[in-house]
C-alpha positions as CSV (number, residue, x, y, z in Angstrom):
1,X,-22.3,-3.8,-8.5
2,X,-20.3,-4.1,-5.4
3,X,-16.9,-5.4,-6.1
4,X,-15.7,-8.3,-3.7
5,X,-13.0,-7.7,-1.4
6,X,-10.5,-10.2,-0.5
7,X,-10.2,-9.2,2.8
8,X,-13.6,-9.7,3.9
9,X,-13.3,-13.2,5.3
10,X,-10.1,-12.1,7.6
11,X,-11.8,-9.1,8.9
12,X,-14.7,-11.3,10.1
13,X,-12.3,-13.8,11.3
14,X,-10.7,-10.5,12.9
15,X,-13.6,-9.8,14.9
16,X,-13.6,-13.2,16.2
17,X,-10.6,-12.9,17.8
18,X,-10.4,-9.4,19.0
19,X,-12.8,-6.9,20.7
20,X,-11.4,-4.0,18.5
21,X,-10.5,-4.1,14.8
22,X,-8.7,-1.5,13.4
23,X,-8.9,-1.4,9.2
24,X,-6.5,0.8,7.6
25,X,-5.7,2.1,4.3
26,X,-5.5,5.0,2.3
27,X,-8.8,7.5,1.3
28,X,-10.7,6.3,-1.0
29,X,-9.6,2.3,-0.6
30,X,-13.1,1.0,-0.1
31,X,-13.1,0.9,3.8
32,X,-16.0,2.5,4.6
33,X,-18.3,0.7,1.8
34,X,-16.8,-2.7,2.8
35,X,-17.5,-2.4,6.3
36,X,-20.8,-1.2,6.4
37,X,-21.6,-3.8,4.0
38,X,-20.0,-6.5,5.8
39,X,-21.0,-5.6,9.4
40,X,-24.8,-3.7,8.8
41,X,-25.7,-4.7,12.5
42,X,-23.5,-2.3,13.6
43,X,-24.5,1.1,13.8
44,X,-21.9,3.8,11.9
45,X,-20.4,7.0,13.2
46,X,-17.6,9.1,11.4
47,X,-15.1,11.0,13.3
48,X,-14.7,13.6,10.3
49,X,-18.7,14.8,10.8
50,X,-18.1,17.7,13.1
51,X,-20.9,17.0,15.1
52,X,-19.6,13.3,16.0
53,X,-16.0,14.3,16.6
54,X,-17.2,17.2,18.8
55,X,-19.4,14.4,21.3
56,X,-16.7,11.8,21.2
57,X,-13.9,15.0,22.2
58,X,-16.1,16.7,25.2
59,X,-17.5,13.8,26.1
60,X,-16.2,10.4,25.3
61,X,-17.7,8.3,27.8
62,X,-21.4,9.4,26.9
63,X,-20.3,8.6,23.1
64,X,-19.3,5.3,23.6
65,X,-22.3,4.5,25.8
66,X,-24.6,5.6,22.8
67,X,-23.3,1.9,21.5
68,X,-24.1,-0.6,23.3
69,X,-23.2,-3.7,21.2
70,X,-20.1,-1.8,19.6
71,X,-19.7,0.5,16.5
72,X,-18.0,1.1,13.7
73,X,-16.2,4.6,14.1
74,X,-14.7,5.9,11.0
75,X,-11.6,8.2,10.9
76,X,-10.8,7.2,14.3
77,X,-7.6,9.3,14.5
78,X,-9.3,12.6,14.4
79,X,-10.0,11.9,18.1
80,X,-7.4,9.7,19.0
81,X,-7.9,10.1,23.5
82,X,-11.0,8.0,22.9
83,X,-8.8,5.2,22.9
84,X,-8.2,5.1,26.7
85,X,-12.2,5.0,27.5
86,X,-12.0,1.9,24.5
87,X,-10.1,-0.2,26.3
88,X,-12.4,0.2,29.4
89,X,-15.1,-1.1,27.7
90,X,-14.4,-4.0,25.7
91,X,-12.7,-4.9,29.0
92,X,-15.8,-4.9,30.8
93,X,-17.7,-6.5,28.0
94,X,-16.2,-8.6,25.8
95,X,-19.8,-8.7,23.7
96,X,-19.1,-5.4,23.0
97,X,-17.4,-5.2,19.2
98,X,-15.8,-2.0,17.9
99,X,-14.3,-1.7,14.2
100,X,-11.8,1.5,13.7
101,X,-11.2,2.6,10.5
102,X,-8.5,5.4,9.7
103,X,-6.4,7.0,6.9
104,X,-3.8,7.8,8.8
105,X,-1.6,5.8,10.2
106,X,1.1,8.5,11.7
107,X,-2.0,9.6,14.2
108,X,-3.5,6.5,15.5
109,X,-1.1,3.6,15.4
110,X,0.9,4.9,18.7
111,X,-2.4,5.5,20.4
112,X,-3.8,1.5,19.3
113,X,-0.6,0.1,20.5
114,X,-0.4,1.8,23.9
115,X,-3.9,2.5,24.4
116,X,-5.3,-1.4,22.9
117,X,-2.4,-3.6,23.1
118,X,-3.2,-7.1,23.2
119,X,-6.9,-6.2,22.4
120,X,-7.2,-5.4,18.5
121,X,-6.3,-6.5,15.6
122,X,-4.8,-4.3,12.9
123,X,-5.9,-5.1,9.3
124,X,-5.0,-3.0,5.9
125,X,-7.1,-2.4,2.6
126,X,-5.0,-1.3,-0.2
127,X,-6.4,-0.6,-3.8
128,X,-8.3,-3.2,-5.7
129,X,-6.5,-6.0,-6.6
130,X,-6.1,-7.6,-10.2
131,X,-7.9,-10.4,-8.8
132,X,-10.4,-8.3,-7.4
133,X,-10.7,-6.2,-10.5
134,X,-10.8,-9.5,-12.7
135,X,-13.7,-10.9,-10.9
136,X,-16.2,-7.8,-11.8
137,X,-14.5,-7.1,-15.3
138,X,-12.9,-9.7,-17.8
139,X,-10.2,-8.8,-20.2
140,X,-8.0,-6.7,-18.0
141,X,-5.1,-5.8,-20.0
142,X,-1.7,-4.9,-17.9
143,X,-1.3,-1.6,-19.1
144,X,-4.4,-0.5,-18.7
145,X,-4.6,-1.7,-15.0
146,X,-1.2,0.0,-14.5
147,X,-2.6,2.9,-16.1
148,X,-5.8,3.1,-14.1
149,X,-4.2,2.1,-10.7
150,X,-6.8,0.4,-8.2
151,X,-9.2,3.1,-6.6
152,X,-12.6,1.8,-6.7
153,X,-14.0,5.7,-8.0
154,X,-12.2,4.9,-11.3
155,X,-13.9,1.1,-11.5
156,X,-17.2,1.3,-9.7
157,X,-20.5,1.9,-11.3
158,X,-20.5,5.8,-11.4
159,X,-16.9,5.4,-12.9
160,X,-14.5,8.9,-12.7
161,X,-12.2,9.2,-15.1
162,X,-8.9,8.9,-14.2
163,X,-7.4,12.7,-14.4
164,X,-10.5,13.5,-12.7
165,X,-10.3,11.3,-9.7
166,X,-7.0,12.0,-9.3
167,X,-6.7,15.7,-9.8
168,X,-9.1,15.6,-7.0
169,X,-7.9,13.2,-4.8
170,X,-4.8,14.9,-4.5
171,X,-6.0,18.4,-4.0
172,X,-8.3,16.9,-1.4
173,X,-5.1,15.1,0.2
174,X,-3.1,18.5,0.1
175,X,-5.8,20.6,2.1
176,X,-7.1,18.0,4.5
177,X,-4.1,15.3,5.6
178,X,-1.2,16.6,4.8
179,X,-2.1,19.8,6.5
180,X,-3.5,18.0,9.6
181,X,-0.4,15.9,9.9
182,X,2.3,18.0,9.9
183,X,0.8,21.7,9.5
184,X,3.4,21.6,6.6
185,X,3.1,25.6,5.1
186,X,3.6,25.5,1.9
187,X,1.6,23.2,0.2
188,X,2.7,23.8,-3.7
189,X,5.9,22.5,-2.6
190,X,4.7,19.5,-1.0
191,X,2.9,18.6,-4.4
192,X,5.8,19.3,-6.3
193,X,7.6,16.8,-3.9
194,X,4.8,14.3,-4.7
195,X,5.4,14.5,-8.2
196,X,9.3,14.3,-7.8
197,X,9.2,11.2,-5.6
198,X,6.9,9.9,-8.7
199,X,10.0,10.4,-11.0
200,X,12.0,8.5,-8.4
201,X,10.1,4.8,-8.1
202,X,12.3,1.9,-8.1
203,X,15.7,3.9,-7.2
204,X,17.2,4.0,-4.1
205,X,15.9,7.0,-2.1
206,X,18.3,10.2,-1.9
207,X,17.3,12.4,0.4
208,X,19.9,14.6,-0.1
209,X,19.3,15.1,-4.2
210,X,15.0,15.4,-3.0
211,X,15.4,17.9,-1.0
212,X,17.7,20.0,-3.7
213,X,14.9,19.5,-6.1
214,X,12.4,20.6,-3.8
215,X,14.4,23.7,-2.5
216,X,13.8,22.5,1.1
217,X,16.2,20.8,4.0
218,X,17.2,17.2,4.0
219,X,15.4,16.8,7.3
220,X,12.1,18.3,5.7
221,X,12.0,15.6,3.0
222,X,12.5,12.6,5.6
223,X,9.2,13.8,7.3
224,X,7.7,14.5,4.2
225,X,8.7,11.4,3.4
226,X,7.1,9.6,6.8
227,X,3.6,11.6,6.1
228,X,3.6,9.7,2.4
229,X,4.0,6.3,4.3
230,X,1.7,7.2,7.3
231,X,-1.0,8.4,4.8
232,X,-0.5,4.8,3.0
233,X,0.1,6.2,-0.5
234,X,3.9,4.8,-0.3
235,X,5.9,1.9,0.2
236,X,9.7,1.8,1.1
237,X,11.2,-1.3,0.5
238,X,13.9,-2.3,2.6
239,X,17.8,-3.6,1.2
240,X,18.3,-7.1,2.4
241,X,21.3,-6.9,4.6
242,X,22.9,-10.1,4.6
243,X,26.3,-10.2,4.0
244,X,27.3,-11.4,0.5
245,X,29.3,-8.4,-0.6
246,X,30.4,-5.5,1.7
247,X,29.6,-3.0,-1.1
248,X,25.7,-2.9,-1.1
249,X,23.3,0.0,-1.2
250,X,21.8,0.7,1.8
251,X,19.0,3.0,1.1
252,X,15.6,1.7,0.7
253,X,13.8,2.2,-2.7
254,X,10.5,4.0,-3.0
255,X,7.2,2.8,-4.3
256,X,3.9,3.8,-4.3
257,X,0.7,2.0,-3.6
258,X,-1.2,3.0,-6.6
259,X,0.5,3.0,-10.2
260,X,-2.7,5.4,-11.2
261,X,-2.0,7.8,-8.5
262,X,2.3,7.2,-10.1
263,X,1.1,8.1,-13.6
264,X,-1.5,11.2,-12.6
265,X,1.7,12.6,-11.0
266,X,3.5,11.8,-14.5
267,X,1.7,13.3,-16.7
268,X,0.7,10.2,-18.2
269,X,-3.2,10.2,-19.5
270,X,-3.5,7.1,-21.0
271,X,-2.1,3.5,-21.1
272,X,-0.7,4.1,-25.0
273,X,1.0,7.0,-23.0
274,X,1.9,5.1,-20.4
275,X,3.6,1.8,-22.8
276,X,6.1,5.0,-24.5
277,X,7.1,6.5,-21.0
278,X,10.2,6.4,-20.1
279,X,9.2,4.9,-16.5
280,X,7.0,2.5,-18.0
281,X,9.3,-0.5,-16.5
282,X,10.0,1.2,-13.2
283,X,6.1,1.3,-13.1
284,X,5.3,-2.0,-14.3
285,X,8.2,-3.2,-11.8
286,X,6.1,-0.9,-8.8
287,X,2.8,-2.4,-9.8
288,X,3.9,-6.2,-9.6
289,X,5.5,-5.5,-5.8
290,X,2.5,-3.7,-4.9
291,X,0.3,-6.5,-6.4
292,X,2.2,-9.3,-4.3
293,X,1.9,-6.9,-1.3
294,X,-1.8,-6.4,-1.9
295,X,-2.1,-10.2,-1.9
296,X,-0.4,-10.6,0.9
297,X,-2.0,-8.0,3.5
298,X,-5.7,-9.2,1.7
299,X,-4.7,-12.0,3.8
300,X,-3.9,-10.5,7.0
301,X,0.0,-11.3,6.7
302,X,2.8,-8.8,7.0
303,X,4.5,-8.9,3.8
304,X,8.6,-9.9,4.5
305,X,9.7,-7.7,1.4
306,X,13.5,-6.3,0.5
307,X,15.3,-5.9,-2.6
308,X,19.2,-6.1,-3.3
309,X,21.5,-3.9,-5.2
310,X,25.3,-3.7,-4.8
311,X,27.3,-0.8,-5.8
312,X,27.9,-2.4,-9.3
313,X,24.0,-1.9,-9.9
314,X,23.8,-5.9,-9.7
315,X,20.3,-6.2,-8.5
316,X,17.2,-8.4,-7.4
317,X,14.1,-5.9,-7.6
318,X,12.4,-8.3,-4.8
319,X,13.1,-11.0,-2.1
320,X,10.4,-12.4,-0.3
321,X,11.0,-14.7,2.7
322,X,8.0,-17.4,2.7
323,X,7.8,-20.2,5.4
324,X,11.3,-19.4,6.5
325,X,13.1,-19.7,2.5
326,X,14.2,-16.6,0.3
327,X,12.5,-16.3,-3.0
328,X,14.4,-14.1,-5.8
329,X,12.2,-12.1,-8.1
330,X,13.4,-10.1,-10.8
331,X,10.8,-7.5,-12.7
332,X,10.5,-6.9,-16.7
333,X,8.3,-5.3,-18.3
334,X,9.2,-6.4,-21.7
335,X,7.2,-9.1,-23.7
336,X,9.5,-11.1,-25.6
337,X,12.2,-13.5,-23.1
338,X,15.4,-13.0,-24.1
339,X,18.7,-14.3,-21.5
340,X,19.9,-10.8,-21.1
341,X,16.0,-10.6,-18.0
342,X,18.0,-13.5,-16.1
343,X,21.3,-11.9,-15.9
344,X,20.4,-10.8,-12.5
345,X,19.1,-14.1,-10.8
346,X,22.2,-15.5,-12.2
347,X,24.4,-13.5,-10.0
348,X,22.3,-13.7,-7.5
349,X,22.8,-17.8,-7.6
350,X,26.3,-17.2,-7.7
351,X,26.7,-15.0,-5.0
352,X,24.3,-16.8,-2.9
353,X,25.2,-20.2,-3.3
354,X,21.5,-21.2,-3.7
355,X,19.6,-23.1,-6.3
356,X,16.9,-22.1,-8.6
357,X,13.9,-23.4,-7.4
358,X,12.9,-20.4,-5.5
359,X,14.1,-18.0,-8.3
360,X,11.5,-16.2,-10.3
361,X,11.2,-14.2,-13.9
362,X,8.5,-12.4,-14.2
363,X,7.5,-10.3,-17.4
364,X,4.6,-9.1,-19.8
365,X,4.6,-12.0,-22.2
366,X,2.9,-15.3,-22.2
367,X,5.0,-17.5,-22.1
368,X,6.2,-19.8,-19.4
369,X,8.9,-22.4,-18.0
370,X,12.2,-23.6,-16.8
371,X,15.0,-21.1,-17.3
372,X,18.4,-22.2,-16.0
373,X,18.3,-20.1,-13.3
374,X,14.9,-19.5,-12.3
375,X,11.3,-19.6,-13.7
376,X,10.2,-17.6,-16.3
377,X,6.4,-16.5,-15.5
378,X,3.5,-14.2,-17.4
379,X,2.7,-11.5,-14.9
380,X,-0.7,-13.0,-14.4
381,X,0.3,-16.4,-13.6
382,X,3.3,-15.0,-11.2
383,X,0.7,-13.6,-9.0
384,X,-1.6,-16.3,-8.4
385,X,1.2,-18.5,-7.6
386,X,3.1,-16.2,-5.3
C-alpha cells in the first residue's frame, strides 16, 4: 500500500503556480515514488542513469527537446548547467512543466536560484511523518517511532529492518554523496564523524571539541558539517538573539532529520534499547522538533525555528514564531508531570515579560491542561495542534 504524503496537495498547487518545481529531500524520502505517482503524465528521466546524465551533459538542448510537455528529471544536481537551457524553455512556453527532484542541496540550490529565479518553486520531503505513519498503521507507540525513524524502506510493504536499511543507507551515503560533494579522502573518518555528531544532538555545536574527536582541523568539521545539512540528514537550529541577557550561547544546536538514522549511529537496536539510553531524551526532544518541522515544510512553509540557552544552562529547547507571536516549547521525555518540566518556561516568563498562553509542555504522558505557566500536552496532541 502506498502511504499518503502530506505534501501532495502543495506540490500540485506548486505546479500551478510555477513552470519548474524543485522537490528536495534526503535519499530514500519517498520523492521519486511520490512523484511519479502523483504526476504519471509526465514522462521520468533520472540524472544518476549514466546514459541520461551523459545526453543531458553533451547535449542539453536535444535532451530537453525529447519533452515536449515537461518532465520530471530526477537527481537534477548531477548535471546542474542544464539549468541555463531550463529557463529558456519554460520561458518560451509556459505549457511546458518540469519537476526537479535532488538529494543534494549544496549542488543545485545556487544553480535554481541564479539559473530559475522567480520561475520555480522549491518544496522539501522529509521522512514520514507520525501522521503520515498513523494513517497506514494504528497503534504507533512513541518509542518505537523514535526508534524506527521515518524512511519509508523500514514501513513500506517489503519492510527492511532497521539495522539493515541503515547499515546500508549509510554505506551507500559514504561512497556516493559524500564523496561527490566534497571528494572528502578518508571516508572512515567521516563515518566516525557521523556517529560523533549522533552523540552530540541537542547540545550546542563545538567545533572545536569535533574536530579533536575526529583527529581532523576545525575548518574540516564546519564543511563536514555543511555536507550533513546540504545532504538533508541534519538540522541546525538557530539561538534566538534577542536581547534578554547578555550572557547567551551563541552556537546553534545540532539535530538530525531522522531519530532512526540517530539511533543506527548509537548503537541502539531496539526501542527497549532505546527507552534505557542515555540519549533517550535528547532523542525524544530531536524527534518532537523534527516532527513540528516535518509538519511545517509538508505544508510548503519555512519553519521560523530557534532555541535559547543562557550561560547558566537556563533553556527553552524550541521557539517558534507563528503569525508574527513567539511560542515557548520545552521537550520531556518523561511520562509522569511533575513542576520540576516547567522550571524552564517559568524563567522564560520572567525574563520575557510574556504571558502563558503561548507557552507549551510537551511530554510522553497522557495527560493534559493548564499549568501556571504554560500548557501541559501528550506528545501526540502537541503535534496536531502546533
Amino acid at each position: 500500500m502506498l502511504i499518503q504524503r502530506q505534501i501532495a496537495p502543495v506540490i500540485q498547487d506548486f505546479r500551478k503556480w510555477f513552470p519548474v518545481v524543485y522537490l528536495g529531500g534526503p535519499r530514500q524520502s519517498g520523492k521519486t515514488t511520490l512523484l511519479r505517482h502523483l504526476i504519471p503524465e509526465l514522462p521520468y528521466a533520472s540524472l544518476e542513469d549514466a546514459d541520461a546524465r551523459r545526453r543531458a551533459e553533451e547535449d542539453p538542448r536535444r535532451f530537453l527537446n525529447g519533452f515536449p510537455n515537461g518532465a520530471i528529471l530526477d537527481e537534477a544536481q548531477r548535471v546542474p548547467h542544464l539549468f541555463n537551457y531550463l529557463q529558456g524553455y519554460v520561458d518560451s512556453d509556459r505549457n511546458r512543466r518540469f519537476v526537479l527532484s535532488g538529494s543534494q542541496n549544496f549542488l543545485l540550490m545556487e544553480q535554481i536560484t541564479q539559473s530559475l529565479a522567480g520561475r520555480v518553486g522549491i518544496l522539501n520531503l522529509l521522512p514520514l511523518s507520525v501522521f503520515e505513519l498513523e494513517n497506514s498503521k494504528a497503534g504507533l507507540q512513541l518509542e518505537e517511532f523514535v526508534w524506527k525513524g521515518g524512511y519509508p524502506g523500514i514501513h513500506g510493504e517489503s519492510v527492511i529492518p532497521p539495522e539493515i536499511f541503515f547499515d546500508n543507507y549509510i554505506q551507500t551515503y559514504l561512497e556516493r554523496d559524500v564523496r561527490l560533494l566534497k571528494n572528502v579522502g578518508d571516508i572512515s573518518s567521516f563515518g566516525n564523524f557521523m556517529r560523533l555528531c549522533a552523540g552530540r544532538i541537542g547540545q550546542p555545536l563545538n567545533l572545536a571539541s569535533l574536530a579533536n574527536d575526529t583527529g581532523v582541523a576545525p575548518n574540516t568539521i564546519k564543511s563536514w558539517i555543511s555536507v550533513l545539512e546540504a545532504s538533508y540528514l541534519i538540522l541546525r537550529l538557530t539561538p534566538y538573539f534577542e536581547n534578554y541577557s547578555k550572557r547567551i550561547i551563541k552556537s546553534p544546536k545540532l539535530y538530525f532529520m531522522d531519530t532512526g538514522l540517530v539511533c543506527n549511529l548509537l548503537g541502539i537496536t531496539s526501542a527497549a534499547q532505546l527507552e534505557r539510553h542515555h540519549y533517550f531524551g535528547n532523542i525524544v526532544e530531536n524527534a518532537i522538533i523534527v516532527e513540528l518541522y516535518k509538519k511545517r515544510t509538508n505544508s510548503g512553509k519555512r519553519p521560523r525555528f530557534w532555541f535559547w540557552q543562557d550561560q547558566k544552562n537556563n533553556e527553552i529547547d524550541l521557539l517558534m514564531e507563528e503569525e508574527g507571536k513567539i511560542r515557548a516549547v520545552e521537550i520531556k521525555s518523561g511520562q509522569t508531570y511533575n513542576s520540576r518540566m516547567a522550571s524552564g518556561l517559568k524563567n522564560w516568563n520572567k525574563l520575557t515579560g510574556s504571558d502563558s498562553s503561548g507557552n507549551f509542555l510537551i511530554y510522553a504522558g497522557e495527560q493534559e491542561g493548564e499549568l501556571e505557566h504554560g500548557q501541559l500536552l501528550p506528545w501526540r496532541k502537541a503535534l496536531d495542534i502546533l
